[in-house]
C-alpha positions in Angstrom: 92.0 -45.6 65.3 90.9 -46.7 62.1 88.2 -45.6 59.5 85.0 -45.8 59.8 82.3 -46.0 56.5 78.6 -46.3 56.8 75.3 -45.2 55.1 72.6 -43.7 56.9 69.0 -43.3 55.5 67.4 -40.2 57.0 63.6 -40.8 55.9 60.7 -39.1 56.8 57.2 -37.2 55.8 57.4 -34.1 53.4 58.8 -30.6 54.7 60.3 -32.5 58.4 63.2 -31.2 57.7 65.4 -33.9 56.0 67.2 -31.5 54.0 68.2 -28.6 56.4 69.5 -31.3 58.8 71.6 -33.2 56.0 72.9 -30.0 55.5 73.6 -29.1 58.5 75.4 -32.3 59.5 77.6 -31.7 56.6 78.7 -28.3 57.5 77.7 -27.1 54.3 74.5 -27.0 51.4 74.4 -29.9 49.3 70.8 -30.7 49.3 67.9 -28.0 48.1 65.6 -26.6 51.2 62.2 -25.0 50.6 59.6 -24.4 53.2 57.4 -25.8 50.5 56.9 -29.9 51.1 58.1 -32.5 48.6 60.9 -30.3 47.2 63.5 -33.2 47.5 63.1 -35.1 44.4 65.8 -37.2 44.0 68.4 -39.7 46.7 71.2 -37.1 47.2 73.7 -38.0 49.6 75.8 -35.5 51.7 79.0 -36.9 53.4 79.6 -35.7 56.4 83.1 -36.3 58.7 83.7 -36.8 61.9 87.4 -38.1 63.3 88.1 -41.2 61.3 84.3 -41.4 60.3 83.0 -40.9 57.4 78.9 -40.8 57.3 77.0 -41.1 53.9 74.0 -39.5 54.5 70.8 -39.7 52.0 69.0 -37.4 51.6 65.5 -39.0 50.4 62.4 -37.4 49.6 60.0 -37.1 51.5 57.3 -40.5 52.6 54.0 -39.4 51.2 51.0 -40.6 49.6 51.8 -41.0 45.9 48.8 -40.1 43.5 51.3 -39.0 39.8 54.1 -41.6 38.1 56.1 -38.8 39.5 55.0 -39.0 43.2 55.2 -43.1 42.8 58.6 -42.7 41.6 59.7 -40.5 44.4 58.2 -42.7 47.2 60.4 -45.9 45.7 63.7 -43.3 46.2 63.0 -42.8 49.5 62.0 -46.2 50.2 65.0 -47.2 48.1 67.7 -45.4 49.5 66.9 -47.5 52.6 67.3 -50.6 51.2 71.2 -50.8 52.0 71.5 -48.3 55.1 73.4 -49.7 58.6 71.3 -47.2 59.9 67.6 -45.3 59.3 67.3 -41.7 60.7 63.6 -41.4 61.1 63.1 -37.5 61.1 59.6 -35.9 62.5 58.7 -32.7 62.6 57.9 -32.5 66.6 55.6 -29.1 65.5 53.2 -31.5 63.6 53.6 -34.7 65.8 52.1 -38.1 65.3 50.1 -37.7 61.9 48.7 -40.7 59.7 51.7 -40.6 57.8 53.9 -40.9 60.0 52.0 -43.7 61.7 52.3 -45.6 58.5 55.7 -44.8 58.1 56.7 -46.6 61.7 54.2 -49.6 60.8 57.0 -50.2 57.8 59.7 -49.5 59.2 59.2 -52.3 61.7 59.6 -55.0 58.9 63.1 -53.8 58.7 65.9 -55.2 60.5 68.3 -52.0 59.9 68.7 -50.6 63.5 66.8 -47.4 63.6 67.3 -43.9 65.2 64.3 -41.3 66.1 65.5 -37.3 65.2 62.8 -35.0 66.5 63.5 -32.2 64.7 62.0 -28.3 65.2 62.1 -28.6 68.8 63.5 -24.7 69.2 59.7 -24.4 68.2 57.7 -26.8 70.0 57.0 -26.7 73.9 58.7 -29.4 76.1 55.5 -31.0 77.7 55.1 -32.0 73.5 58.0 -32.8 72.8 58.3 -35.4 76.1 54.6 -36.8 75.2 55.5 -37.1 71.8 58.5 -38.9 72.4 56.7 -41.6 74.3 54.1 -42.0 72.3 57.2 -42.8 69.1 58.7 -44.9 71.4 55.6 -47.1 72.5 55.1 -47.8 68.1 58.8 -48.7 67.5 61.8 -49.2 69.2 64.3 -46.8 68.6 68.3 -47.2 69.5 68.4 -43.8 70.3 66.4 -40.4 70.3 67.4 -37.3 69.3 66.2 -33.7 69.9 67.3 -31.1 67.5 66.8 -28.1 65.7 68.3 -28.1 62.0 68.0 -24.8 61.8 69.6 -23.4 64.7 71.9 -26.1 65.1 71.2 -27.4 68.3 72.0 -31.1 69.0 73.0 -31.4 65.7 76.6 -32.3 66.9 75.7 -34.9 69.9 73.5 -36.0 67.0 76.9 -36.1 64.7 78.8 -38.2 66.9 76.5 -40.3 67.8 76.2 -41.3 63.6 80.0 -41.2 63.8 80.3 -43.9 66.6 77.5 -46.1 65.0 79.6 -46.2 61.6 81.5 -49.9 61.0 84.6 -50.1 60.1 85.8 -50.0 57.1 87.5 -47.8 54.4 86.2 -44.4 53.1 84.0 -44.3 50.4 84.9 -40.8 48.8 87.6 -38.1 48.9 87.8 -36.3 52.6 87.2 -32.8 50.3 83.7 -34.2 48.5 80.8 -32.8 50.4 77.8 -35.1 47.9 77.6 -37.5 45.3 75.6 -35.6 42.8 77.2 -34.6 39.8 77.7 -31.2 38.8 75.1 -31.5 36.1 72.4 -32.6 38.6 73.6 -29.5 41.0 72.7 -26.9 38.7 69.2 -28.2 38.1 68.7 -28.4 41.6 69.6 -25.0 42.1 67.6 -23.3 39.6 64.7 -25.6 41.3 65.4 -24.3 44.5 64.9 -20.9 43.3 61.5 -21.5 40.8 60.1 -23.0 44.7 61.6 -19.7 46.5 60.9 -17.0 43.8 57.2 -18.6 42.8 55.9 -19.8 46.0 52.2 -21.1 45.6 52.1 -19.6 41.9 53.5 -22.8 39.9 53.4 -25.8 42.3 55.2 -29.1 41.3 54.0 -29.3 38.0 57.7 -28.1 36.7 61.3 -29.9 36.5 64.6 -29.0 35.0 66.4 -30.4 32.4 70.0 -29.6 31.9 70.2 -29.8 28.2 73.9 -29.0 27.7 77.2 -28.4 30.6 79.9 -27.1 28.9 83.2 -26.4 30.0 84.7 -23.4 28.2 88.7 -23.2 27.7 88.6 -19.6 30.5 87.9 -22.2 33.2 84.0 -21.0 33.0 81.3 -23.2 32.5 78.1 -22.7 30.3 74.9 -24.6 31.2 71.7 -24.7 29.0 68.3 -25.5 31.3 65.0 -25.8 30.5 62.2 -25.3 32.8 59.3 -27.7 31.7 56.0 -26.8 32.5 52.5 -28.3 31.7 50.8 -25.6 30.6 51.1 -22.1 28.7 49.6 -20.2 31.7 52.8 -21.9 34.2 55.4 -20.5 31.0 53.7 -17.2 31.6 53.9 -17.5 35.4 57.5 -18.4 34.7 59.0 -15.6 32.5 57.1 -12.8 34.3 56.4 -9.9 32.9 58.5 -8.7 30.0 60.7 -12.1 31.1 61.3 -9.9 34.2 61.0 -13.1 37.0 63.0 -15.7 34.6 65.6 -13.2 34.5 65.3 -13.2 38.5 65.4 -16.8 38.5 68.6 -17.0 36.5 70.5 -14.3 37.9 69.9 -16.0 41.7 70.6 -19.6 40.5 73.5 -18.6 38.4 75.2 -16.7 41.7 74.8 -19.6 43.9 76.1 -21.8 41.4 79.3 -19.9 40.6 80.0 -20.1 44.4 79.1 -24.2 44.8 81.4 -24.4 41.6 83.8 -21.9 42.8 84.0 -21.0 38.7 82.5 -18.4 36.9 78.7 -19.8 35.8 77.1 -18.4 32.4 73.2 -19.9 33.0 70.8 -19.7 30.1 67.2 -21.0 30.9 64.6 -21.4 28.2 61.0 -22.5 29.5 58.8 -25.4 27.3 55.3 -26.6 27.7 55.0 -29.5 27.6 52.0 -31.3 29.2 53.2 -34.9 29.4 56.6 -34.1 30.7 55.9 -36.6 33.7 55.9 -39.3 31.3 59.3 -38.6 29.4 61.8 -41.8 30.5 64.5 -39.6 29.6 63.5 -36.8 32.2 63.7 -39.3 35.2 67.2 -40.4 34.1 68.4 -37.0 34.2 66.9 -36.3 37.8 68.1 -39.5 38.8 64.9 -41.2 39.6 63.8 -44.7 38.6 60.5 -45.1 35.8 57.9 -46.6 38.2 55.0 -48.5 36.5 
């Protein structure tokens, strides 16, 4: 047999599930998962295998209704990471069903050619008679190659879902070395990480009014890397939200994020985080570089 290469967008609406399923077709974490919607900022793509196929998978944000630069810049990602796909994954959370949102997504998606796949995701959590009404009601807007039930999170279907990517991938040389799990650089990792935990250690306290800069990854001669972060925030009120009491919840932060990272790096991590207000930080071009987002007008 020979190899097999493809990209596959998997788009949907904020908190479907995009993330835990990339992650779980991969085998392992490589994208950032919150039950908090919106937490996928940037295109990351996890690269799953399968026989002799590879499958690209991005990871976009999620499809929602942009109101900051921020928001319109992450709706173009999504969008974007589309653009070149043999394949869109539409994912829908089968819990929350056929919402405005997603009804505007399928009224776009129909001006693509790219073939197109329906994942019903959550379905460990949603009662059949749903799940089969919901189906046809998906299938009546747009006409999907295939449908899918699965459960990210459990892992059910996820490998008929699997194969089924790894049979629809052309032919066609691998893209990336059979041990690389993502695309995003090391540098863009540890922001994401120390993201993750701000959304898992803060909750509703600081919502998305905060980003991560990596201001300095250096590798040190013992084989250990050192990374400088800041934690930008718009107001002083979010820094004190941020550092906790007697710096108390930073420390929390940094100690979690600088753990997970030493096992994703498989190195020894030292993690200093420093936290800046700075209330126009949406508007820094610099910022959306180092996230990996484009400056939308």
């Amino acid at each position: 047999m020979s190899e097999r290469c493809g990209l596959v967008a998997v788009v949907g609406a904020p908190n479907a599930g995009k993330s835990t399923l990339v992650n779980a077709l991969v085998g392992q974490k490589v994208a950032i998962v919150s039950p908090k919607a919106q937490t996928t900022r940037v295109r990351l793509m996890g690269i799953a295998i399968l026989g002799e196929a590879q499958i690209l998978l991005m990871d976009t944000p999620g499809i929602f209704e942009p109101k900051r630069r921020l928001d319109r810049a992450m709706v173009a990602a999504a969008w974007g990471g589309a653009q070149d796909a043999d394949l869109i994954a539409l994912v829908v959370d089968a819990k929350t069903g056929l919402s405005r949102r997603i009804e505007e997504m399928l009224d776009t998606l129909k001006q693509r050619r790219e073939p197109k796949i329906l994942v019903l995701n959550k379905v460990d959590v949603t009662p059949k008679e749903e799940l089969l009404t919901l189906t046809a009601r998906l299938s009546e807007r747009l006409d999907f190659e295939d449908i899918f039930m699965v459960s990210a999170t459990t892992g059910d279907g996820v490998t008929d879902l699997k194969k089924a990517l790894a049979a629809r991938m052309p032919e066609g040389p691998w893209h990336f070395p059979e041990d690389q799990v993502s695309d995003a650089t090391d540098r863009m990792l540890a922001a994401e990480v120390t993201r993750e935990q701000l959304y898992h250690q803060l909750h509703a306290e600081l919502p998305y009014e905060s980003a991560i800069e990596t201001e300095k990854y250096e590798e040190r001669k013992d084989g250990s890397v050192a990374i400088h972060q800041q934690i930008l925030v718009g107001r002083d009120s979010q820094k004190a939200i941020v550092l906790g009491k007697r710096g108390t919840r930073i420390r929390e932060i940094g100690e979690a994020a600088r753990k997970e990272l030493s096992e994703l790096l498989g190195r020894k991590v030292h993690l200093f985080l420093h936290v800046k207000v700075n209330p126009k930080w949406e508007e820094d071009r610099g910022l959306y570089r180092e996230i990996g987002l484009d400056w939308v007008e």
